[in-house]
N, C-alpha and C positions, 0 to 999 in steps of 0.2 A: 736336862736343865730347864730351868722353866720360863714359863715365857714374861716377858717385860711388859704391863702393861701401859706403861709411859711413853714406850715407843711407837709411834705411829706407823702403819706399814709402808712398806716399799715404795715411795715413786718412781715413775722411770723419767731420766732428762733427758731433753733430744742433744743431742754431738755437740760440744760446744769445741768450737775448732780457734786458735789462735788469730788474731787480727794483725799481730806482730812478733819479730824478733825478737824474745827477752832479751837477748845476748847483744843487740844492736843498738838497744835504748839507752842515753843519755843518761851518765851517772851525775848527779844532781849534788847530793853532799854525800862525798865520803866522813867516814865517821872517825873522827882521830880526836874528838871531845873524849872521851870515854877510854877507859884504860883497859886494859887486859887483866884476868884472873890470874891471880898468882896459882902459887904449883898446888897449894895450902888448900886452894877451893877446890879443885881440879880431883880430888881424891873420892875415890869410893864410898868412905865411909865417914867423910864431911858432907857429902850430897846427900846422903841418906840422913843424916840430922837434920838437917836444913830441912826437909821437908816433913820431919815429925814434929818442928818444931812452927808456930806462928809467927812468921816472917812478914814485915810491913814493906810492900812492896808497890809498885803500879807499871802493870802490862804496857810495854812498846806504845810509846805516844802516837807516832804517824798510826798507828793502826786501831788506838784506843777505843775507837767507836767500832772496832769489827770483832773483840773482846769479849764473849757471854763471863762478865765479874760482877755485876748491878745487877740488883734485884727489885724491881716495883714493891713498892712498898705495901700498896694496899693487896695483890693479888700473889706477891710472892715468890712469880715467873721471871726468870735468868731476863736481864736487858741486851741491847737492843733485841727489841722481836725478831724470833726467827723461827715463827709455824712456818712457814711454806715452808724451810729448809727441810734437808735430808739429814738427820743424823749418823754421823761416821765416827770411829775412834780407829787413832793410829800408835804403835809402840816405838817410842825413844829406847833407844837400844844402849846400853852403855855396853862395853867387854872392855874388861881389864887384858892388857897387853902389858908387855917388858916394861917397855917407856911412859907409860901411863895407860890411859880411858882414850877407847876409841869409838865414835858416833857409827854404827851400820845404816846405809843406805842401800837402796832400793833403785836399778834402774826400769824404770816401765818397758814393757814389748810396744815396738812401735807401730803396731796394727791396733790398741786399741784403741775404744770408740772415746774412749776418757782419760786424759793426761798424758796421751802416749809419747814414749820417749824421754817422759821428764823423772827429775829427780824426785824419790820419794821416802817416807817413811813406811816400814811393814803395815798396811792399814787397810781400812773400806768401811763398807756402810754396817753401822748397827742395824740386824737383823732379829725380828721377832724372836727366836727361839734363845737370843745373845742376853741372858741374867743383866748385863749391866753393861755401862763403858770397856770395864777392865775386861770383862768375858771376851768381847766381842774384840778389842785389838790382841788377847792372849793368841785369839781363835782364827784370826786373821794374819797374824805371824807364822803361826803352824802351818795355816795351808800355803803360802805365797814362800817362808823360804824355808819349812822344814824343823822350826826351832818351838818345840813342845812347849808346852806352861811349866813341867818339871827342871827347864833350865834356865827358869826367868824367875829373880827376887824382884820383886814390887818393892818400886820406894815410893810413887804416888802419881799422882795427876795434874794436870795445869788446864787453864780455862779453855774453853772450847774457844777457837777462831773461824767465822764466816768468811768461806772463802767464794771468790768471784762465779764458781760456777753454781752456790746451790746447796753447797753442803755446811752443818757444824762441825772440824774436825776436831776432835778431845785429844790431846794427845796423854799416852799412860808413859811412864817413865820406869824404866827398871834398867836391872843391872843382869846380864845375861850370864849362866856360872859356867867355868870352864867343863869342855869333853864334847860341848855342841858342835852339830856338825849341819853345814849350809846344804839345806837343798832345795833349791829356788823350782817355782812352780815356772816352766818354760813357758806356760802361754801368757806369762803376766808380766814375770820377770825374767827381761835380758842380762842384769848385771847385778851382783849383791857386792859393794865393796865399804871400807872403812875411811873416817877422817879421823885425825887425831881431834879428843874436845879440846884440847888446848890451842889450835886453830881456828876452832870452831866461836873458843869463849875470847875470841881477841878483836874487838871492834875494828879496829883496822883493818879486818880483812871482809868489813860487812858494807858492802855498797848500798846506796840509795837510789833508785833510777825512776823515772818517770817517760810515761808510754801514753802516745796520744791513742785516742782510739775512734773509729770511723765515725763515730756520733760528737766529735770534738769533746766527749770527757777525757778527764786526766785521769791517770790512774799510776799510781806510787806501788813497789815492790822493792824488796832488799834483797841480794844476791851475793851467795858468799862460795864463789868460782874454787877448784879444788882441782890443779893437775888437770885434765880433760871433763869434769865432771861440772857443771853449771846449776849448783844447789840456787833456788830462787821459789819466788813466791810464795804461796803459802808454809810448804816446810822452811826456808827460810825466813817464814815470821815468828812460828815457831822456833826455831833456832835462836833467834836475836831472843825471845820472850825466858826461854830457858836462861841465856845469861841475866836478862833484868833479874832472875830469881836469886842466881847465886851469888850474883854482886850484893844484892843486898843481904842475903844472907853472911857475906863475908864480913861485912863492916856490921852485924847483930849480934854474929854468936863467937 
């Protein structure tokens, strides 16, 4: 595969360790404006149009300034700047089940030095030799839980999000085809398990919370709790950003 030249090489971050609770922090506005996806969007092969198709849309307001969708106009580079960042892609996973589409997560192993223990997407950093976004989260999913590129259909992509430690995460979006079989990398991942998206696509269950942090800034995240599983932060903005997509795709096409 060849190499990327767009990609900057590897930095290394030093440990960035939590200041708080997510799970303790003050939910601020639950979200009960906003409606749920009917069954209609929820489907397979309405998502995959929806993204072949130019959809008028605008990324998760609280978070619109950590959004790479603006482009400078004079020089062409994705807005807000993010050279120092570390470029990452991660794979939204759909798998068709009985009762519908189910989202695959990722639990981290809690020895490592980055996100441990937290809820995640199959993902990590674009690495030199990674062709593109899509390579690098394909290649990223094969090694952490086992699941090839021959049993993922691509339906597309959604804007990268800068998240609090450092990195642009891109998330790729596809639809995983039946006969896959889970086999999570032990030193990364302690837990691979499913949310239904129809849980997932129902604001109601997407909290708002705000977390003081030792320097007295605020800092805002959205967290969408799952049975024992505490989906938050970045994957959870992602999360919310995938519904702004199909909501409006639902009321376009």
């Amino acid at each position: 595969m060849s190499q990327n030249p767009s990609i900057p090489p590897c930095r290394v971050r030093p440990v960035v360790k939590l200041s708080f609770d997510p799970q303790a922090q003050p939910v601020i506005a639950p979200n009960a404006v906003l409606s749920p996806l009917p069954d209609s969007a929820l489907q397979a092969d309405f998502i995959a149009q929806a993204f072949n198709r130019n959809i008028e849309w605008q990324v998760e307001p609280v978070f619109a300034k950590d959004f790479l969708v603006h482009r400078d106009p004079k020089t062409g580079l994705l807005l807000p700047d993010h050279s120092g960042m570390i470029p990452a892609a991660v794979f939204f996973p759909l798998i068709q089940r009985e009762k519908g589409l189910h989202v695959l997560f990722t639990r981290r192993t809690d020895h490592l030095t980055s996100h441990a223990g937290q809820i995640c997407f199959p993902g990590g950093r674009i690495e030199l030799h990674d062709a593109d976004v899509i390579a690098a989260a394909l290649r990223e999913t094969h090694e952490e839980v086992g699941i090839g590129p021959d049993h993922i259909q691509l339906i597309g992509t959604q804007p990268g999000f800068i998240t609090s430690t450092g990195y642009t995460m891109q998330p790729v979006i596809g639809l995983v085809k039946p006969g896959f079989v889970v086999q999570p990398d032990q030193s990364e991942v302690a837990e691979v398990f499913e949310v239904p998206l129809s849980y997932l696509m129902d604001p109601r269950q997407h909290q708002l919370h705000q977390a003081t942090l030792p320097d007295g800034r605020q800092r805002l995240y959205f967290s969408m709790p799952w049975n024992n599983y505490f989906i938050w932060g970045a994957t959870a903005a992602l999360v919310r950003n995938f519904y702004h997509y199909l909501a409006a795709a639902h009321k376009q096409l």
